[in-house]
N, C-alpha and C positions, 0 to 999 in steps of 0.2 A: 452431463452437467458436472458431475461430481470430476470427473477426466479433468474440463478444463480448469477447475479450481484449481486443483493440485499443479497441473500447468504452469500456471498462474501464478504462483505462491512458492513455486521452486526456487528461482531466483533470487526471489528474499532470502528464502532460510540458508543460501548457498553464499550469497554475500552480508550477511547480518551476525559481526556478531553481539555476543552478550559477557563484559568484560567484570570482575568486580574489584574496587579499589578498598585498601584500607587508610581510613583516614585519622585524626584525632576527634576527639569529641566538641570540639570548638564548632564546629562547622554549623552551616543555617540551611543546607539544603536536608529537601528529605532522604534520612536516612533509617536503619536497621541497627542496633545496636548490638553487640554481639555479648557473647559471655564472657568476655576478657578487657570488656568497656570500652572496646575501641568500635570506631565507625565504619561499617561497612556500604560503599556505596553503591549501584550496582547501572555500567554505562553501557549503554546501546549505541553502536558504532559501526558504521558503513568500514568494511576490509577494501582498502583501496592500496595495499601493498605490491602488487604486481603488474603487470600489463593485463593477465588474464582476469584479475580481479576489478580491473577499470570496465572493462572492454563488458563482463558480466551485467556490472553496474549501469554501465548504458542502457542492454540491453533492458534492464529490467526497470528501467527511469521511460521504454518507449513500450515497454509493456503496461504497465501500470499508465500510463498518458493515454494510452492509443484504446487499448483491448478494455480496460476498467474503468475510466473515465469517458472520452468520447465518443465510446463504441455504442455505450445504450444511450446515449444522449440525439444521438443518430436515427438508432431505431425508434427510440420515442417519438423525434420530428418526423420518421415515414410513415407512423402508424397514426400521429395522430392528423396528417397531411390528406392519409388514405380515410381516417373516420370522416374529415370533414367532407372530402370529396362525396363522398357515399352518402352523407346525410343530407348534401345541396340537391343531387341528384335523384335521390330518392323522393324527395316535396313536390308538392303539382304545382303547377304556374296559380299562381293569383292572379 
């Protein structure tokens, strides 16, 4: 279990980054203020600068769709497809 998180969560940390902006202090988004009074802002950004960096991103937009999203959604409707089957079947005739 612990294999496939890491799996799972490569692709993020391989395409994600984390940028920080300095701004002035006029600004209304949240920010950090630093020790020298200016605004620091801190942006999180899909790296889509290259081919290999698109192509990552796909991948990790059909990981995150497919493996993390639809996949227990799946097993949910077979198990609980299998519970009901088993409980109709199990009851005597009336």
């Amino acid at each position: 279990m612990f294999a496939s998180s890491v799996a799972v969560c490569v692709p993020n940390c391989i395409n994600i980054g984390v940028r920080s902006e300095t701004m002035s202090n006029g600004s209304d988004e949240l920010h950090h203020t630093s020790p020298d009074n200016s605004t620091v802002i801190w942006k999180v950004a899909f790296d889509l600068d290259t081919d290999v960096d698109r192509i990552i991103n796909s991948v990790n937009f059909w990981i995150q769709a497919i493996l993390v999203r639809l996949g227990p959604c799946f097993i949910l409707t077979v198990l609980s497809a299998l519970l009901v089957r088993t409980m109709t079947l199990g009851l005597p005739d009336l």
